[in-house]
Biopython code that builds the backbone (N, CA, C, O; Angstrom):
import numpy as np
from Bio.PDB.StructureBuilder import StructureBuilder

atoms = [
    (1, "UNK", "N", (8.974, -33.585, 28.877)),
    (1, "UNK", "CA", (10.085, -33.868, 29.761)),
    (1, "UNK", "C", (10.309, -32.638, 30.629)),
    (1, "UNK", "O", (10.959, -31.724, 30.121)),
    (2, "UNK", "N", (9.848, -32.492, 31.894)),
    (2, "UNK", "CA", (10.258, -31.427, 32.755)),
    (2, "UNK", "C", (11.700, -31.664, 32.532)),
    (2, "UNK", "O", (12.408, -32.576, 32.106)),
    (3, "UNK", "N", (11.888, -30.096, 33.140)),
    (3, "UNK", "CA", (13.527, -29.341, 33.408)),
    (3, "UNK", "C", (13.429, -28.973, 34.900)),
    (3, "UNK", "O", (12.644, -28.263, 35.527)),
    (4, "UNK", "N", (14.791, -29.905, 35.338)),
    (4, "UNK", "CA", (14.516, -29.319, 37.292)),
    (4, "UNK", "C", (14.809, -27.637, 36.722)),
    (4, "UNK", "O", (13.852, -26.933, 37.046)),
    (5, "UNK", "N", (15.885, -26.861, 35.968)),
    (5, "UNK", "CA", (15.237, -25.598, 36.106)),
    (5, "UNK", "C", (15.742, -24.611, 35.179)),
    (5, "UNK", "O", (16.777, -24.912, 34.583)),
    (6, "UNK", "N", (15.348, -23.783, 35.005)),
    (6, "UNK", "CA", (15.272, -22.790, 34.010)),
    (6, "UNK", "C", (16.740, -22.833, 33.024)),
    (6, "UNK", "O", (16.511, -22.763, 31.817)),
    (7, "UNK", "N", (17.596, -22.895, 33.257)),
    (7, "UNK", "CA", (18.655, -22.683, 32.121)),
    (7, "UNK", "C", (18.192, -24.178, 31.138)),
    (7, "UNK", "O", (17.864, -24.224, 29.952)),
    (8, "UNK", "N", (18.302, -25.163, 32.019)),
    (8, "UNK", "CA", (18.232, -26.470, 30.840)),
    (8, "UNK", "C", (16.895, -26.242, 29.538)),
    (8, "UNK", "O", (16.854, -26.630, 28.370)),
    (9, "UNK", "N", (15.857, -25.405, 30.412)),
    (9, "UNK", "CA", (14.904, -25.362, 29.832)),
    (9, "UNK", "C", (15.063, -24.667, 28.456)),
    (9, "UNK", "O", (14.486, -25.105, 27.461)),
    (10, "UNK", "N", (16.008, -23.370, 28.417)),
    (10, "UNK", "CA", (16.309, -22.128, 28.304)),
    (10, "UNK", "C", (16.656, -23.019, 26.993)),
    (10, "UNK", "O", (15.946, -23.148, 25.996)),
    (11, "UNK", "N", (17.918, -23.599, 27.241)),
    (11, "UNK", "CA", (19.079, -24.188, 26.332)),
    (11, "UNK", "C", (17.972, -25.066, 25.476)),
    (11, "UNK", "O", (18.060, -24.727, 24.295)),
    (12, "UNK", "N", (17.040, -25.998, 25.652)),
    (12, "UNK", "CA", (16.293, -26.913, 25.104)),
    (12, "UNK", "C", (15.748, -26.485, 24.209)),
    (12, "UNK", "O", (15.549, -27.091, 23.156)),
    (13, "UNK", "N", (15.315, -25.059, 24.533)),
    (13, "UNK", "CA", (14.304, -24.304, 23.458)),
    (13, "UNK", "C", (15.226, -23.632, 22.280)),
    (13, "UNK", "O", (14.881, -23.434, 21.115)),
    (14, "UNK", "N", (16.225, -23.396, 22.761)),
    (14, "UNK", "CA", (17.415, -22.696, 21.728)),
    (14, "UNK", "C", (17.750, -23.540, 20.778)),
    (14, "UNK", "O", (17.853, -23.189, 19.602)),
    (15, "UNK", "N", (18.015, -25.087, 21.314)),
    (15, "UNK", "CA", (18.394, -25.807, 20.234)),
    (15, "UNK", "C", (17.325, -26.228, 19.146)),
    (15, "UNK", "O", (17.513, -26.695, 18.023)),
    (16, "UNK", "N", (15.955, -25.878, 19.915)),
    (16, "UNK", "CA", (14.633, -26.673, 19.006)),
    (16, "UNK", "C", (14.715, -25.115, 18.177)),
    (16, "UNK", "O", (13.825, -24.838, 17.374)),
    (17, "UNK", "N", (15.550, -24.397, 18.374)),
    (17, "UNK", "CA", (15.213, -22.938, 17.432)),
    (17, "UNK", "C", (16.314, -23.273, 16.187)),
    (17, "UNK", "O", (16.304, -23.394, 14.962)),
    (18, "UNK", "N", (16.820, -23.310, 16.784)),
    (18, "UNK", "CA", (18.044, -23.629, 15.906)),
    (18, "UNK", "C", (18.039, -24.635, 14.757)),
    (18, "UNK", "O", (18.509, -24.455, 13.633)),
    (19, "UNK", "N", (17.397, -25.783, 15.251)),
    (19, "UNK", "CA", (17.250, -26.823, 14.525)),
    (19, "UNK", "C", (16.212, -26.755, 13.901)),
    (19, "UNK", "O", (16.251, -27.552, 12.963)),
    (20, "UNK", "N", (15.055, -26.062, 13.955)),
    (20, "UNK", "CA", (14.071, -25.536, 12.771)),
    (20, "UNK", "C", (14.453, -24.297, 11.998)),
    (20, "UNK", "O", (14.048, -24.211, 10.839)),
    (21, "UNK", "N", (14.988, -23.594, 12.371)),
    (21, "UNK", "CA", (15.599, -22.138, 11.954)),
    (21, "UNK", "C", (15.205, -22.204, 10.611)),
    (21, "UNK", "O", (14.057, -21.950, 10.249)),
    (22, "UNK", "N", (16.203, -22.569, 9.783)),
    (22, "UNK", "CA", (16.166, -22.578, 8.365)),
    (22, "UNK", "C", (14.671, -22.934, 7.643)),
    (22, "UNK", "O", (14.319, -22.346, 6.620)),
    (23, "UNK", "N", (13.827, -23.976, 8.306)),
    (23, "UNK", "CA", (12.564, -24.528, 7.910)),
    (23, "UNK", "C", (11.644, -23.137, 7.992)),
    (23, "UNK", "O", (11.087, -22.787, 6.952)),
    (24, "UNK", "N", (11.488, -22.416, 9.072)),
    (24, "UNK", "CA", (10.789, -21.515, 9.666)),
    (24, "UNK", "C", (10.911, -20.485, 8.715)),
    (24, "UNK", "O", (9.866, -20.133, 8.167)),
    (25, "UNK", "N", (11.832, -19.992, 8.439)),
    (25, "UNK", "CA", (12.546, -18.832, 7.610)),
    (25, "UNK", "C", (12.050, -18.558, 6.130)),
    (25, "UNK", "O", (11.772, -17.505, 5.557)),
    (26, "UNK", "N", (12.034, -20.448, 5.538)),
    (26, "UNK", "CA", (11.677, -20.643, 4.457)),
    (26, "UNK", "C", (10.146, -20.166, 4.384)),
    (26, "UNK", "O", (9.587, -19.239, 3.798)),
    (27, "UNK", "N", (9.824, -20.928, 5.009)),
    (27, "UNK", "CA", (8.135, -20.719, 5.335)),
    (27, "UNK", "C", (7.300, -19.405, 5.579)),
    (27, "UNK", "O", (6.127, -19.092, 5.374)),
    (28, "UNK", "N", (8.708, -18.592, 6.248)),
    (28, "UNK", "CA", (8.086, -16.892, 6.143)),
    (28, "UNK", "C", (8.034, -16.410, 4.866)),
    (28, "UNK", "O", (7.003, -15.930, 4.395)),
    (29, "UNK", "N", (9.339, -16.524, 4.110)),
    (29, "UNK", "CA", (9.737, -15.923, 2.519)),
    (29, "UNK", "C", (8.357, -16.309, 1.483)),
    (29, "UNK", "O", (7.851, -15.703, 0.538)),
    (30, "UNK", "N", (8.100, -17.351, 2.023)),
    (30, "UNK", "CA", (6.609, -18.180, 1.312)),
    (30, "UNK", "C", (5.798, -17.254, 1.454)),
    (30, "UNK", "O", (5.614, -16.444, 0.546)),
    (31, "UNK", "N", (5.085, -17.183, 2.745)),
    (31, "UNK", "CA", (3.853, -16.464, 3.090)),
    (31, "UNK", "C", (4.198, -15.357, 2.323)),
    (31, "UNK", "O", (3.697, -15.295, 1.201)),
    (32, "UNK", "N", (5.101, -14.288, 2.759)),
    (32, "UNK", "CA", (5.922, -13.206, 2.544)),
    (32, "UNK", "C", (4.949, -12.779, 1.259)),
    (32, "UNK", "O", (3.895, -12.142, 1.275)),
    (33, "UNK", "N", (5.897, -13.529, -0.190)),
    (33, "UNK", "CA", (5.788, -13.318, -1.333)),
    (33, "UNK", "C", (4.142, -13.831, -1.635)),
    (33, "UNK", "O", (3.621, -13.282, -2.606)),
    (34, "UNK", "N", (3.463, -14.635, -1.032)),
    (34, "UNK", "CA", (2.199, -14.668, -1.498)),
    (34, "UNK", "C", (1.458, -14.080, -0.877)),
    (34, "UNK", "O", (0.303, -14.473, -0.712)),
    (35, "UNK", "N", (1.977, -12.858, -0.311)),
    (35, "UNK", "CA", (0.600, -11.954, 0.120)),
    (35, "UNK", "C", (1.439, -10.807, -0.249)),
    (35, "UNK", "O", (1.071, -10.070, 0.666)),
    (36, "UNK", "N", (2.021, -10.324, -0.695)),
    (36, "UNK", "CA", (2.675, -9.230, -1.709)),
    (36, "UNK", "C", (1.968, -9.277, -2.951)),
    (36, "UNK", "O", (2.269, -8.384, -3.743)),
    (37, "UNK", "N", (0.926, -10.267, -3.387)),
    (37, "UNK", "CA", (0.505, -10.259, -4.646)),
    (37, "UNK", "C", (-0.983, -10.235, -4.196)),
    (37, "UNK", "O", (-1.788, -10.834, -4.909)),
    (38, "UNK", "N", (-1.386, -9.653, -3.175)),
    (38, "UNK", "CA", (-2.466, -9.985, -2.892)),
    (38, "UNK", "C", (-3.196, -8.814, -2.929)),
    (38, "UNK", "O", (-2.514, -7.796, -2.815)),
    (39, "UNK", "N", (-4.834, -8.609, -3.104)),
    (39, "UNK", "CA", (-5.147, -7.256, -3.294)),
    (39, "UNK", "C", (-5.294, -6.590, -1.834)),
    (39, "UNK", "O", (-5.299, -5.382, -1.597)),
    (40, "UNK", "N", (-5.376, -7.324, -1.189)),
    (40, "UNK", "CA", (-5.604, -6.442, -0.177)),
    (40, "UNK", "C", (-4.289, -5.919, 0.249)),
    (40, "UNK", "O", (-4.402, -4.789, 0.725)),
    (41, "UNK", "N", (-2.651, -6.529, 0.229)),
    (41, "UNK", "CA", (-1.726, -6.014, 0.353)),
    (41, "UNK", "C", (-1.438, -4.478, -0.234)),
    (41, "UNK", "O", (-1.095, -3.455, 0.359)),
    (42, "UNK", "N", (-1.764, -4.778, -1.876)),
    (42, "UNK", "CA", (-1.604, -3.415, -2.658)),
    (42, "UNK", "C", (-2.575, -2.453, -2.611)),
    (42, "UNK", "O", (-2.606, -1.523, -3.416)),
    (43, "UNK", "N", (-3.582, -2.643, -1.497)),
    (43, "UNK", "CA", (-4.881, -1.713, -1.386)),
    (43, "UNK", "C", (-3.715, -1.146, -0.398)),
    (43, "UNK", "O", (-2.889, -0.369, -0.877)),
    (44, "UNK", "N", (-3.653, -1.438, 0.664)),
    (44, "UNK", "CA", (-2.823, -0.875, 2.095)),
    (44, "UNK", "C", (-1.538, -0.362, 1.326)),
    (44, "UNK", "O", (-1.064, 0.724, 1.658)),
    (45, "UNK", "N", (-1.111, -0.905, 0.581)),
    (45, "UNK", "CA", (0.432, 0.307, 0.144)),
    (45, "UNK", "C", (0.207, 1.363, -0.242)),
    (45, "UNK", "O", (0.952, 2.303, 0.031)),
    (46, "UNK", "N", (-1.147, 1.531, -1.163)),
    (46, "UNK", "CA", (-1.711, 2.603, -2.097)),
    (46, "UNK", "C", (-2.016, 3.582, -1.404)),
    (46, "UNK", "O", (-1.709, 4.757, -1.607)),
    (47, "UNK", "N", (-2.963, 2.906, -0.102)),
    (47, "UNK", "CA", (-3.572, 3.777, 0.555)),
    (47, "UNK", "C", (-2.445, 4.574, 1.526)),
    (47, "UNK", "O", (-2.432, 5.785, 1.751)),
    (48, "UNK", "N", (-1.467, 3.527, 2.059)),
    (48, "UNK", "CA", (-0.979, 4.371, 2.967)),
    (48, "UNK", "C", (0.427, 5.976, 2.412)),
    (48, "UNK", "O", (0.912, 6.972, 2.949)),
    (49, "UNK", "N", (0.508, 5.179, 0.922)),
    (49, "UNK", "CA", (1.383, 6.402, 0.475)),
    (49, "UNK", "C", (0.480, 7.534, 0.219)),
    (49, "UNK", "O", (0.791, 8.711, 0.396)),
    (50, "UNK", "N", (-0.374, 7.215, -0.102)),
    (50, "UNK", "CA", (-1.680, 8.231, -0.316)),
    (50, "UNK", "C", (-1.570, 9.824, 0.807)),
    (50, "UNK", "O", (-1.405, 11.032, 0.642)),
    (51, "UNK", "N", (-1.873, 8.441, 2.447)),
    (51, "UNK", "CA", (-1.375, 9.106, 3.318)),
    (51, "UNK", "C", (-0.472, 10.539, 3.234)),
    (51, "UNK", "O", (-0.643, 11.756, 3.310)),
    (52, "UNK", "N", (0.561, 9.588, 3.035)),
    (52, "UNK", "CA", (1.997, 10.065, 3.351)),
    (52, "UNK", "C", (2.442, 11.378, 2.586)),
    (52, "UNK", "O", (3.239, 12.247, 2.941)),
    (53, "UNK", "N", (1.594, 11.249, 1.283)),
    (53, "UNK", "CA", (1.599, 12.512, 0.080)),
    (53, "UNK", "C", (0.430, 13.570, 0.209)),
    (53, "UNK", "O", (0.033, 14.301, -0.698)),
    (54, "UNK", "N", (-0.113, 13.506, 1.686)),
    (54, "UNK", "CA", (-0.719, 14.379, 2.366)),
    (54, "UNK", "C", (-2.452, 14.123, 1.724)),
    (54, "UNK", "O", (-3.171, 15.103, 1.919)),
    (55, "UNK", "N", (-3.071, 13.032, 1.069)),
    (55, "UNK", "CA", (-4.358, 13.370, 0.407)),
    (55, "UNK", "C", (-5.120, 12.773, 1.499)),
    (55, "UNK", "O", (-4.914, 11.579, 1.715)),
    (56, "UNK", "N", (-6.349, 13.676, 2.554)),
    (56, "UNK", "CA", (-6.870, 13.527, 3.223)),
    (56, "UNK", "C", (-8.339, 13.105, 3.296)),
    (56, "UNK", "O", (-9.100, 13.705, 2.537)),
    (57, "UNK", "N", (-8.790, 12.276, 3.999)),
    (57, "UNK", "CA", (-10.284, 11.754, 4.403)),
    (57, "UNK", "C", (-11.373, 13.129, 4.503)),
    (57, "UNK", "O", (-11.157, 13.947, 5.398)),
    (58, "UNK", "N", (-12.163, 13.276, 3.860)),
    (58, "UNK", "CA", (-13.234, 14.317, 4.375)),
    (58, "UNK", "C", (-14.942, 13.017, 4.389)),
    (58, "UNK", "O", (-15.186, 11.816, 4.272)),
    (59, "UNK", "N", (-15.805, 14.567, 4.655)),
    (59, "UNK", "CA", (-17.059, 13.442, 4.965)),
    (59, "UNK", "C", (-17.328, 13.093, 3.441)),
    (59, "UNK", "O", (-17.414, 11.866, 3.387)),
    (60, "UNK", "N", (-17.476, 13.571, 2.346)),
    (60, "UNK", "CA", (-17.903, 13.183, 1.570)),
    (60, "UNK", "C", (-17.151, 11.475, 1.132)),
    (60, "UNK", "O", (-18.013, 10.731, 0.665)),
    (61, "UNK", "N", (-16.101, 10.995, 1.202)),
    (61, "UNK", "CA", (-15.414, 9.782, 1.359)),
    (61, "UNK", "C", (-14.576, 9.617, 2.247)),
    (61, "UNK", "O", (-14.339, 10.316, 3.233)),
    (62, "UNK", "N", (-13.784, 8.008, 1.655)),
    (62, "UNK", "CA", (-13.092, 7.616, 2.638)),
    (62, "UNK", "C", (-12.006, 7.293, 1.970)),
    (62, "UNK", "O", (-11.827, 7.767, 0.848)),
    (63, "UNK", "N", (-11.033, 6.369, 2.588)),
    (63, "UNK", "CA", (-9.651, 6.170, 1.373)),
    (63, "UNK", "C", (-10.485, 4.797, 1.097)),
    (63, "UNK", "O", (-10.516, 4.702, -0.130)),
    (64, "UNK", "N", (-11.044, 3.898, 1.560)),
    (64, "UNK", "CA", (-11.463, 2.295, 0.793)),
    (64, "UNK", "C", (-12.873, 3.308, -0.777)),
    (64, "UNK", "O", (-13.127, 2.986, -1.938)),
    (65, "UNK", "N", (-13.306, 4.336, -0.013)),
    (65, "UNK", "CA", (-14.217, 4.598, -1.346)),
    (65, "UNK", "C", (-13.164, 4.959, -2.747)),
    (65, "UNK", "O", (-13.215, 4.733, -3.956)),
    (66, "UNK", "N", (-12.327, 5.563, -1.920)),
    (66, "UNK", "CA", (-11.483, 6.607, -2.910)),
    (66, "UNK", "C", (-10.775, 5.601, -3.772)),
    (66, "UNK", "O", (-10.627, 5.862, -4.966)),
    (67, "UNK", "N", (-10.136, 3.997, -3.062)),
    (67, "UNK", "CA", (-9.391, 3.138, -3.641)),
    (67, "UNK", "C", (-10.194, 2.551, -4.762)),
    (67, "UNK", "O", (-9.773, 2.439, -5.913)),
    (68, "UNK", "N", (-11.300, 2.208, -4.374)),
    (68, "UNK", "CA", (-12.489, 1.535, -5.704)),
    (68, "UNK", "C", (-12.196, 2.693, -6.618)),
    (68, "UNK", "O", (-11.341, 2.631, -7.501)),
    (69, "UNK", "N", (-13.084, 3.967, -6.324)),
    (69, "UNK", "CA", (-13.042, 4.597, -7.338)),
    (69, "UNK", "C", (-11.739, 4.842, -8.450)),
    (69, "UNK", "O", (-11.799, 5.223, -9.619)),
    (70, "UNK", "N", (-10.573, 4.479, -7.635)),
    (70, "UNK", "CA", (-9.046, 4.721, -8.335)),
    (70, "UNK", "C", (-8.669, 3.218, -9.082)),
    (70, "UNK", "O", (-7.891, 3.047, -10.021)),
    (71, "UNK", "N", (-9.571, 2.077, -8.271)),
    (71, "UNK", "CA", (-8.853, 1.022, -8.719)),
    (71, "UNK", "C", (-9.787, 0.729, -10.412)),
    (71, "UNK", "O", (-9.244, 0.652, -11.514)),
    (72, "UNK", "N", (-11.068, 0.633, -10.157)),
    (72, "UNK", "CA", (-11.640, 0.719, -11.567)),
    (72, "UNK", "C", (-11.852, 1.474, -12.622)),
    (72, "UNK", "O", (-12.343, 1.079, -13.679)),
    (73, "UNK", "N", (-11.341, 3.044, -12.272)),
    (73, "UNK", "CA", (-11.287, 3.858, -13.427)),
    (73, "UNK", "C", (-10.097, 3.737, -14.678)),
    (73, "UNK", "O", (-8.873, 3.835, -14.592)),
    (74, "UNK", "N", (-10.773, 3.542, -15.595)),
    (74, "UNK", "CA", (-9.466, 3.541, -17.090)),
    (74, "UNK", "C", (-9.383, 4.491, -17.418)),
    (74, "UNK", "O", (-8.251, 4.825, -17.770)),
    (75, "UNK", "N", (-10.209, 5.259, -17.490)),
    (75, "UNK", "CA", (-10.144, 6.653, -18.007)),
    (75, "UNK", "C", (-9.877, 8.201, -17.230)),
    (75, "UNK", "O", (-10.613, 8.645, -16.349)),
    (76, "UNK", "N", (-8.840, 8.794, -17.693)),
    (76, "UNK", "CA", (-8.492, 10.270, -17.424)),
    (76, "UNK", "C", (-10.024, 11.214, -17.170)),
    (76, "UNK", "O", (-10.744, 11.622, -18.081)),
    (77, "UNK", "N", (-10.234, 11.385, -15.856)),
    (77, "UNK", "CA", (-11.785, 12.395, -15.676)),
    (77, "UNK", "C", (-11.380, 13.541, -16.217)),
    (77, "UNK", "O", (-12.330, 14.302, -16.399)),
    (78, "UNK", "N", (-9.924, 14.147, -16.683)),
    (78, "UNK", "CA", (-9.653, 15.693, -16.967)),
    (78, "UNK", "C", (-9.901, 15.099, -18.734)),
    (78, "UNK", "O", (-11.026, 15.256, -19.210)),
    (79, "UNK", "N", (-9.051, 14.589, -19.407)),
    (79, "UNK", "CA", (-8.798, 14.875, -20.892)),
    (79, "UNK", "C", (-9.731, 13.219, -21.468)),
    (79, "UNK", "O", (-9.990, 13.119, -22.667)),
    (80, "UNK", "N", (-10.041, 12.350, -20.735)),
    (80, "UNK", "CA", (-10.345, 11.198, -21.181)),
    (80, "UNK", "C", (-9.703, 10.478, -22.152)),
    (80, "UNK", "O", (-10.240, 10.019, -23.160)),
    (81, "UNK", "N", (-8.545, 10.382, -21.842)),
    (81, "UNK", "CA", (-7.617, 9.575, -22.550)),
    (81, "UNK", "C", (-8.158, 8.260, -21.453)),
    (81, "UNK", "O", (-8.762, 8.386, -20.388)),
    (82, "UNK", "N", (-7.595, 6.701, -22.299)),
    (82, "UNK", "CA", (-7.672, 5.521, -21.308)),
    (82, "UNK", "C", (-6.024, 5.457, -20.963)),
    (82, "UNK", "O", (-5.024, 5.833, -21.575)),
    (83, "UNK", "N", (-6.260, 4.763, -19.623)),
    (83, "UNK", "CA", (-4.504, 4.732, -19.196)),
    (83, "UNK", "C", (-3.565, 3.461, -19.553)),
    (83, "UNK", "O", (-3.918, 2.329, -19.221)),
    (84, "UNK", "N", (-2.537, 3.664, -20.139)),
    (84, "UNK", "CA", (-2.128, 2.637, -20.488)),
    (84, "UNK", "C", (-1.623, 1.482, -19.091)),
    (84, "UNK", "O", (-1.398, 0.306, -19.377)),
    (85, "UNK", "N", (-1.543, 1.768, -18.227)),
    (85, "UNK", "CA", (-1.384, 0.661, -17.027)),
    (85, "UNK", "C", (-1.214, 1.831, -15.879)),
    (85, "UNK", "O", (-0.850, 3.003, -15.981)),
    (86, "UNK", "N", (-1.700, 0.896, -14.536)),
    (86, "UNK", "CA", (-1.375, 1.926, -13.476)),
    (86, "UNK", "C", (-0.503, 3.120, -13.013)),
    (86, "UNK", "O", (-0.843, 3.957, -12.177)),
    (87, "UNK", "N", (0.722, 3.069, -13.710)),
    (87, "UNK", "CA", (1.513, 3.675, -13.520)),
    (87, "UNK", "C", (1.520, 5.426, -14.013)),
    (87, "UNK", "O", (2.235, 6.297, -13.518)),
    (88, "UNK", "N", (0.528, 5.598, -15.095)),
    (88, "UNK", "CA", (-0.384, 6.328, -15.520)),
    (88, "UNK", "C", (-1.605, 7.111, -14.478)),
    (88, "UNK", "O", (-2.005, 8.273, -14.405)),
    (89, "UNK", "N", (-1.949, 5.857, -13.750)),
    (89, "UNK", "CA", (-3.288, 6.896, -13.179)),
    (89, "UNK", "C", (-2.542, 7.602, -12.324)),
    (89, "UNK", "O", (-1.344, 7.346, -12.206)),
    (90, "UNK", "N", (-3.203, 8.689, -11.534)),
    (90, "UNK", "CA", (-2.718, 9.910, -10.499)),
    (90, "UNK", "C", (-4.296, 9.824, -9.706)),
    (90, "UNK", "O", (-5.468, 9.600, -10.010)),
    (91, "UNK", "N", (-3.519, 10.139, -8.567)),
    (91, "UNK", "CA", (-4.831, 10.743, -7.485)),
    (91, "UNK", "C", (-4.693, 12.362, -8.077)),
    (91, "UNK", "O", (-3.520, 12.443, -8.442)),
    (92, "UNK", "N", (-5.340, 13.621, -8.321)),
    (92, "UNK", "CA", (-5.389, 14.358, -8.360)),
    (92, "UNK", "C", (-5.708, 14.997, -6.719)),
    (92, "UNK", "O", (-6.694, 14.583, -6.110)),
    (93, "UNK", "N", (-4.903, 15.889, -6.182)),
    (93, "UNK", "CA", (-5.378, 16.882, -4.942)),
    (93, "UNK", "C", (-4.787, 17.988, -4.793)),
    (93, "UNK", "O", (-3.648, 18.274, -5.163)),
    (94, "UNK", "N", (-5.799, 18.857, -4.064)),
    (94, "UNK", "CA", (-4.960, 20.265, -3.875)),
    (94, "UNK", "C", (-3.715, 19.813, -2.975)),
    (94, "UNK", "O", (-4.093, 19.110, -2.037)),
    (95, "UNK", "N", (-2.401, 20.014, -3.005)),
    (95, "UNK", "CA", (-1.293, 20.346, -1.989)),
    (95, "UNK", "C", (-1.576, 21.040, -1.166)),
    (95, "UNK", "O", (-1.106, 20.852, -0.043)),
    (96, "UNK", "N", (-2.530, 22.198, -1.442)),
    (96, "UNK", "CA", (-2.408, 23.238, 0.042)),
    (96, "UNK", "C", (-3.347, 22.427, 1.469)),
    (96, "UNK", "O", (-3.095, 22.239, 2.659)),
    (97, "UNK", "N", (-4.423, 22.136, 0.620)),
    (97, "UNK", "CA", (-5.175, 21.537, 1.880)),
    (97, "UNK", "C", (-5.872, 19.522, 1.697)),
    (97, "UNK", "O", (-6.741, 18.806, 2.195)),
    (98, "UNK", "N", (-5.067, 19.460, 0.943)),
    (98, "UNK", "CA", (-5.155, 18.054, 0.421)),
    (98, "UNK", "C", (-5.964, 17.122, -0.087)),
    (98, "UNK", "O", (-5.801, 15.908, -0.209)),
    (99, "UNK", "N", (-7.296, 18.170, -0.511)),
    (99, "UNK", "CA", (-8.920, 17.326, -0.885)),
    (99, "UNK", "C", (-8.479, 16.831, -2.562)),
    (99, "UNK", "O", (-7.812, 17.304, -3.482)),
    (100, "UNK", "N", (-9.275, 15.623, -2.308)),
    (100, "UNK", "CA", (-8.863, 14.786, -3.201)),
    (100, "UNK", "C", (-10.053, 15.673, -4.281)),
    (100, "UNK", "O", (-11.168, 15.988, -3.867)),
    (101, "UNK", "N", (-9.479, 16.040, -5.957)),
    (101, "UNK", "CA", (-10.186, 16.233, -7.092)),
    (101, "UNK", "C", (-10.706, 14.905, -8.134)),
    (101, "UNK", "O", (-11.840, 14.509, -8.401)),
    (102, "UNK", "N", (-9.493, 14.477, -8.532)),
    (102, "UNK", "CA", (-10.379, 13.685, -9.976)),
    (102, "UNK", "C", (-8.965, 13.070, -9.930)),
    (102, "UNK", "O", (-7.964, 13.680, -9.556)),
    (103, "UNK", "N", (-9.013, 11.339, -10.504)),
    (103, "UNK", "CA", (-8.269, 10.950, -10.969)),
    (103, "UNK", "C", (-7.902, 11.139, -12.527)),
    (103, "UNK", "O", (-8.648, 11.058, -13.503)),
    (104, "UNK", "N", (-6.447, 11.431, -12.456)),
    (104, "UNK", "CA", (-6.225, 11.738, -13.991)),
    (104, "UNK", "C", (-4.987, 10.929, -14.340)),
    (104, "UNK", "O", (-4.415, 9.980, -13.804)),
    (105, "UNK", "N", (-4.798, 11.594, -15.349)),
    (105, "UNK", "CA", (-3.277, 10.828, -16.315)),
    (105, "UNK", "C", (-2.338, 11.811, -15.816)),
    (105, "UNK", "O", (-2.562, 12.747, -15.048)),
    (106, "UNK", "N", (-1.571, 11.563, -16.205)),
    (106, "UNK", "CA", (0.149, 11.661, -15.674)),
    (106, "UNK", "C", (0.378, 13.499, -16.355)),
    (106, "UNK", "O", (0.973, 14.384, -15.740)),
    (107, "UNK", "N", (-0.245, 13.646, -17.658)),
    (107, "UNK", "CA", (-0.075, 14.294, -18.115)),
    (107, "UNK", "C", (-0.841, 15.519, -17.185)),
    (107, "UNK", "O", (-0.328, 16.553, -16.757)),
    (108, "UNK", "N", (-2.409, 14.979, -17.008)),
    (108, "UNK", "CA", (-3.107, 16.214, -16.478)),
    (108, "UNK", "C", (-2.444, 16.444, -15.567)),
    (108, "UNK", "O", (-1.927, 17.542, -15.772)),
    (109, "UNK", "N", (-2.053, 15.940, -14.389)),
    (109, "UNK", "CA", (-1.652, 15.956, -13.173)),
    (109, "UNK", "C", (-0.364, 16.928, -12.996)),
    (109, "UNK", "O", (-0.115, 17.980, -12.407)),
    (110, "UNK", "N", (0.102, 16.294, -13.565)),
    (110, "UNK", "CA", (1.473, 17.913, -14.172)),
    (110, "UNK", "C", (0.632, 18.845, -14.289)),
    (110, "UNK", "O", (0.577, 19.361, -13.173)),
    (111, "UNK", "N", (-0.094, 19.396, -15.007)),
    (111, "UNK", "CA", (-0.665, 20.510, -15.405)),
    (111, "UNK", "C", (-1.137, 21.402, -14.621)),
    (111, "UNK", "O", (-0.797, 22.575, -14.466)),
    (112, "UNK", "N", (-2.289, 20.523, -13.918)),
    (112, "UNK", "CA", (-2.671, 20.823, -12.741)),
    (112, "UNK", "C", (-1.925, 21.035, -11.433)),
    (112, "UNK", "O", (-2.494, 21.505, -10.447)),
    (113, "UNK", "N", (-0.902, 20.755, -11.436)),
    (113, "UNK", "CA", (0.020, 21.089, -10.433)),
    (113, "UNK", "C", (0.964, 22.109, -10.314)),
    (113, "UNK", "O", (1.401, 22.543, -9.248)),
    (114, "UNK", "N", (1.238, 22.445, -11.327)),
    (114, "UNK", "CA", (1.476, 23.786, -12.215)),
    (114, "UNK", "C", (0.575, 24.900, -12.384)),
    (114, "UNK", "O", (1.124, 25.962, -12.677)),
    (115, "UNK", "N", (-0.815, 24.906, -12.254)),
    (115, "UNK", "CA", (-1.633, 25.534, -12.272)),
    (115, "UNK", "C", (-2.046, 25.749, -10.390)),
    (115, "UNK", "O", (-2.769, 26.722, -10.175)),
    (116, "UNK", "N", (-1.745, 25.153, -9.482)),
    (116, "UNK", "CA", (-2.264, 25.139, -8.466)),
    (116, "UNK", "C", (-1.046, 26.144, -7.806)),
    (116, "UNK", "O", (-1.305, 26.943, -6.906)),
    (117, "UNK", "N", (0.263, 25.990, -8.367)),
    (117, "UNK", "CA", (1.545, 26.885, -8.171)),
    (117, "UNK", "C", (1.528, 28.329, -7.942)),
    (117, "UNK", "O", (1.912, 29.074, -7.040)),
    (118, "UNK", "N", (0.802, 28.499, -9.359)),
    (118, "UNK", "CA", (0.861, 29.970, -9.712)),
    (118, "UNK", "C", (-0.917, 30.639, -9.296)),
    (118, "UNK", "O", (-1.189, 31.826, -9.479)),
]
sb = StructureBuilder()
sb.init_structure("model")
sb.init_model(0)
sb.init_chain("A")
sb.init_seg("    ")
for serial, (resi, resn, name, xyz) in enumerate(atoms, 1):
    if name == "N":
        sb.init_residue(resn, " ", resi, " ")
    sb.init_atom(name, np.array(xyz, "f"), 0.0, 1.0, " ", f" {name:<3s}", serial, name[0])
structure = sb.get_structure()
């Protein structure tokens, strides 16, 4: 149905917003939550706090190598304990210049960070 001109048009589209609104909304919260569980979502969070906590790209890797290597290791490379759930593993890196060392446990990682201090 043409509009002789722009406001009717304007108004037509507002109400077709309006009147799906709630449908639309629903349908985002959907997508939303099923790609929050998705791996590639929690690859990009990992990686980008990674970022943010200064651990940097050199030639020897990359952050997608660095993520495999972090996502399949169970075991502590410092003391070889296995980790009891993610929350456990650590990226290990120097703070001063940010090269990534060894993934460890919670415990080494303290240690080592303490040791990189002094």
């Amino acid at each position: 149905m043409p509009y002789k001109n722009i406001e009717d048009k304007r108004e037509a589209r507002m109400r077709s917003y309006y009147k799906n609104r709630e449908k639309e909304l629903e349908r985002v919260k959907e997508y939303v939550k099923d790609y929050k569980n998705t791996y590639q979502y929690k690859k990009t969070q990992i990686i980008s706090n990674w970022k943010y906590q200064g651990l940097i790209e050199t030639d020897d890797y990359t952050y997608e190598e660095l993520y495999e290597a972090y996502y399949y290791t169970i075991n502590c490379e410092a003391c070889g304990k296995q980790f009891k759930n993610t929350k456990y593993r650590h990226m290990d890196h120097c703070h001063k210049t940010g090269i990534f060392r060894e993934i460890v446990c919670c415990r080494c990682n303290v240690l080592r960070r303490y040791a990189d201090l002094n």
